[in-house]
C-alpha positions in Angstrom: -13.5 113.1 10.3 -11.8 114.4 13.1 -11.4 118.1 13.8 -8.0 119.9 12.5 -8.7 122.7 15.0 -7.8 122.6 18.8 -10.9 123.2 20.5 -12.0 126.6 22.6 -13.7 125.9 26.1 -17.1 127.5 26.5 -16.7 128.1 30.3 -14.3 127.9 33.4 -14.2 127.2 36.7 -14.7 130.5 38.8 -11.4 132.1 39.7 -10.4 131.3 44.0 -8.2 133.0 46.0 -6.6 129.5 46.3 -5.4 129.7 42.3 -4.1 132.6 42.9 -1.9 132.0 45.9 -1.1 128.6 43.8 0.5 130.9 40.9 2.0 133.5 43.4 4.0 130.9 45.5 5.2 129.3 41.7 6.3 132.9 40.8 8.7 132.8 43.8 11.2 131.2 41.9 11.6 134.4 40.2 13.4 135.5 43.6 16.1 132.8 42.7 17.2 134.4 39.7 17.2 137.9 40.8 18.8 137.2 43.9 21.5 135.6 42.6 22.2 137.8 39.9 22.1 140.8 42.3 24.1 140.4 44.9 27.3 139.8 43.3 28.0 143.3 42.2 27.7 144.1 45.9 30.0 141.4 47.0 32.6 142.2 44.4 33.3 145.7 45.8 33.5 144.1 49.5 36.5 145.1 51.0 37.1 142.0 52.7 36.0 140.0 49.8 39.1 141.5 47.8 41.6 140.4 49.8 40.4 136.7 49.9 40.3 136.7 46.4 42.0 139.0 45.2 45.9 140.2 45.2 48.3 143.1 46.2 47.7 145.8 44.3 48.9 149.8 45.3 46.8 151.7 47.5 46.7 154.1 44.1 44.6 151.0 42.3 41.9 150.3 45.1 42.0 151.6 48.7 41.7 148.1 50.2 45.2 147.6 48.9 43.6 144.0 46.8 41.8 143.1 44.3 41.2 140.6 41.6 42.5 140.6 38.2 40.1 141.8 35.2 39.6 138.3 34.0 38.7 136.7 37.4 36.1 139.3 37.7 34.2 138.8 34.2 34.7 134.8 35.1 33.1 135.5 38.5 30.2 137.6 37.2 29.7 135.5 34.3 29.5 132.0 34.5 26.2 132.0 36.2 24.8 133.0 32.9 27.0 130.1 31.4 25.1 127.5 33.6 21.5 129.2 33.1 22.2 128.7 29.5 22.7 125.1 29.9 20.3 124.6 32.7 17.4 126.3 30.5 18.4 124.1 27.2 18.1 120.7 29.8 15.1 122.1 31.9 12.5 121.8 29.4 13.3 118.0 28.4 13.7 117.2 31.7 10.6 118.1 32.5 8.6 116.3 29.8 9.6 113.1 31.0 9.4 113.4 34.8 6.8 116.4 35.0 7.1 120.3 36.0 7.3 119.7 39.7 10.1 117.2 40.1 12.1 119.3 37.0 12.1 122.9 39.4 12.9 120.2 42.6 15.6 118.9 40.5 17.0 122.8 39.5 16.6 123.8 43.0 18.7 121.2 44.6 21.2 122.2 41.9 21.0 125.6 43.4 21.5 125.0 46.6 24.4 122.6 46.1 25.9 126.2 43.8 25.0 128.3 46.9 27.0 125.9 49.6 30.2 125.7 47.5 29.9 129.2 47.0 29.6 130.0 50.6 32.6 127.3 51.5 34.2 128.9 48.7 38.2 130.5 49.5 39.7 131.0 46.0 38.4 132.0 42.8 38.4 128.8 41.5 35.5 127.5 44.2 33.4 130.5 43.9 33.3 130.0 40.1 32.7 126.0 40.4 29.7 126.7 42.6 28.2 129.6 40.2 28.0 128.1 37.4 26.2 124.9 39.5 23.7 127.6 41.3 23.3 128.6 37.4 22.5 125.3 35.8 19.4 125.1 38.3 18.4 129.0 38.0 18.6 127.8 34.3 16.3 124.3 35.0 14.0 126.8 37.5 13.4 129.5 35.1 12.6 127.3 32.3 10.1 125.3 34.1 8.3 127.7 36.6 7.3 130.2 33.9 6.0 126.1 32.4 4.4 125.1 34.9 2.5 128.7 36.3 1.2 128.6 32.6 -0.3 125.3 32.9 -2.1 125.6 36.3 -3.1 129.3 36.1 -6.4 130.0 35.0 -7.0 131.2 31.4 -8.7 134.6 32.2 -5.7 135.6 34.5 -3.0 133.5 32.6 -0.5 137.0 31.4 -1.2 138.3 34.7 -0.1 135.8 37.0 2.4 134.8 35.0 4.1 138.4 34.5 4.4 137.8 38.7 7.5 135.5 37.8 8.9 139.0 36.4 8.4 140.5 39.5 9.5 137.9 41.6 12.9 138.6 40.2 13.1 142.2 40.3 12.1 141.6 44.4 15.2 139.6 44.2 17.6 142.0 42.6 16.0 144.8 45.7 16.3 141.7 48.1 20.4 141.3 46.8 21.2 145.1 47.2 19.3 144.8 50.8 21.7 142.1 52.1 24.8 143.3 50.8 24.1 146.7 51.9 23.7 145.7 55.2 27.2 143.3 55.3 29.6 145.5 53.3 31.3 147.0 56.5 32.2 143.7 58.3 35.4 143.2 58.7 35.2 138.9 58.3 34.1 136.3 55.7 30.1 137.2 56.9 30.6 140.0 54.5 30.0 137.9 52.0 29.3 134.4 52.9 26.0 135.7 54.2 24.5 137.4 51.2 25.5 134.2 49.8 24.0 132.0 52.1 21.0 133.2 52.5 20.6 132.3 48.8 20.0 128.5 50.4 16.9 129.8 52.0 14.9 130.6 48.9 16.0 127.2 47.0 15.0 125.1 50.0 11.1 127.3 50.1 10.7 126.8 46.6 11.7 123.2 46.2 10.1 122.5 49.6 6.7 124.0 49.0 6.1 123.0 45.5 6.3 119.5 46.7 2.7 120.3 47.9 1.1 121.9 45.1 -0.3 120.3 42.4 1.6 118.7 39.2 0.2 120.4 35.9 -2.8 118.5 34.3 -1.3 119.1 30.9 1.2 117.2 31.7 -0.7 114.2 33.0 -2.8 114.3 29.9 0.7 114.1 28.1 1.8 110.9 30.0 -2.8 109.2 29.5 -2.6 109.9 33.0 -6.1 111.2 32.7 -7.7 110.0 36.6 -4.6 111.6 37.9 -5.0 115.0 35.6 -8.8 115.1 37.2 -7.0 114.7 40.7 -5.0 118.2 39.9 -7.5 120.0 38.1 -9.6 119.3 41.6 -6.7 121.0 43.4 -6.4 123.9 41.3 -10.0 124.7 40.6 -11.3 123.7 43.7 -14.5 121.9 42.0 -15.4 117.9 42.5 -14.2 115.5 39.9 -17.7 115.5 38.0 -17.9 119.0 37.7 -18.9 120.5 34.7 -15.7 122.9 34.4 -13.3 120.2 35.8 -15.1 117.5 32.6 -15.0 120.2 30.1 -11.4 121.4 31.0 -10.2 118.0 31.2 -12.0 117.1 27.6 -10.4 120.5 25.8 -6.6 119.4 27.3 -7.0 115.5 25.9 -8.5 117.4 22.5 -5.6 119.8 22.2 -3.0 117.3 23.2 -4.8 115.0 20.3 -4.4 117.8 17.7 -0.8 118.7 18.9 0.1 114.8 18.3 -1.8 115.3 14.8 -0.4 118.3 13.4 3.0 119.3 15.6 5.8 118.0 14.2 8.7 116.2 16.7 11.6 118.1 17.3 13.0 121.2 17.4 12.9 121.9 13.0 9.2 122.7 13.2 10.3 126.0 15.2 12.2 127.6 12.9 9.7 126.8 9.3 7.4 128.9 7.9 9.6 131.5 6.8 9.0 135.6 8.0 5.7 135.6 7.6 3.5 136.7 10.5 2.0 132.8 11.0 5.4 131.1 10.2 7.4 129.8 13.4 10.8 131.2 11.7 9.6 134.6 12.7 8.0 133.8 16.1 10.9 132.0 16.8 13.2 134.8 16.1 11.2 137.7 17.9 11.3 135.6 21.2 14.7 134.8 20.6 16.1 138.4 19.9 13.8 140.3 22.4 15.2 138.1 24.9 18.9 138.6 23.3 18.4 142.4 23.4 17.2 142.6 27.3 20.6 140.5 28.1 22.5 142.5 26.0 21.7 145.6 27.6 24.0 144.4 30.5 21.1 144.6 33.1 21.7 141.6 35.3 25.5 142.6 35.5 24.7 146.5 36.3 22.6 145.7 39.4 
């Protein structure tokens, strides 16, 4: 009778430099999220950025002599939350049918198609158009990098590395107040089209340089793409194909992807069952759910 337990590996491959930098250059997508979600608090108290979009208003109300109606700036700041919604519901069944890699290549060319209509953008009604685009692939990004750094990262150093993406976008909120610092006295459309821009540049290294990493080996095994899950685990561990570690990680993957098909239910039900007890999936469910809820609703990503 088969096993009703997912099985525990008794070793690993030895931990290279080369995993590491792997996991590091994944996290980078971190810097996407950060980025864009600092810099528009900079941007909106641009000078030059309130007469473009904004209207007359008495010297009394704002020394610039513009600025933008109440509701255009909660629109403004936001709908990029709006599209990340979306973009992370989307992200994670995208990427089940045409893998991790091609899922954050996907959210990134969403991105920088948000970032040049942002950056062409004249009127509010651009600027909010190209947001919540650049937000439906922070959305797809997110999701799938945090995926996809799991599932190559090796065990021992799993929270570690992963906890990089974290940092990744607090760089990007430091990166965001950087830029716009440095633009908020220029007296033309740079002062904000650049912070903008520049956005462009971190979309096209991410979606670039994954192209030439590795696709997870989980999901290979998911797709019986088993010669081609050997190929990555090669790549990630930096061991030959009949390795012991490489055979024995490749066995526990097919075995726990075998128990998942035996015992995991279809669907998103199974999620929220089991009730508030400490091994139901109700109460997991909900402690991710509202820790995540809380940190949003602390207004964090609108403050900086």
């Amino acid at each position: 009778m088969a096993s009703e337990t997912a099985v525990v590996p008794t070793k690993e491959a030895p931990i290279t430099a080369k995993a590491y930098l792997m996991c590091a250059f994944a996290a980078f997508g971190g810097i996407l999220f950060g980025y864009d979600s600092g810099y528009i608090s900079g941007v909106l108290a641009m000078s030059y950025f309130k007469r473009q979009f904004g209207r007359p208003v008495p010297l009394s109300v704002d020394p610039s002599g513009y600025l933008y109606s109440t509701p255009d700036k909660s629109l403004i700041v936001s709908i990029l939350s709006a599209g990340t919604f979306f973009g992370a519901l989307l992200g994670g069944e995208v990427s089940d049918y045409i893998g991790r890699r091609l899922t954050v290549i996907l959210g990134c060319i969403f991105y920088m198609v948000g970032v040049v209509l942002q950056t062409a953008s004249t009127s509010v009604g651009l600027l909010v158009a190209g947001r919540i685009i650049a937000g439906l692939g922070v959305g797809v990004v997110s999701t799938n990098i945090i995926l996809y750094m799991s599932e190559i990262a090796p065990k021992a150093v799993r929270g570690a590395i992963v906890s990089g993406y974290q940092f990744s976008v607090t760089l990007g909120l430091l990166l965001a107040s950087c830029v716009t610092y440095g633009t908020q006295n220029y007296t033309d459309s740079g002062s904000y089209r650049i912070p903008i821009a520049i956005q462009f540049i971190w979309g096209l290294i991410l979606g670039g340089g994954i192209i030439f990493l590795p696709e997870s080996p989980r999901w290979y095994v998911m797709k019986n793409r088993h010669d081609d899950a050997v190929g990555s685990l090669q790549r990630l561990r930096s061991q030959p194909a009949d390795s012991a570690y490489i055979q024995e990680e490749l066995t526990e993957l097919i075995a726990n992807r075998e128990y998942e098909l035996r015992v995991v239910q279809p669907g998103w039900g199974p999620c929220f069952k089991g009730g508030w007890k400490a091994s139901g999936n109700l109460r997991r469910s909900l402690l991710a759910i509202l820790v995540q809820t809380g940190q949003q609703w602390t207004g964090v990503n609108f403050i900086f």
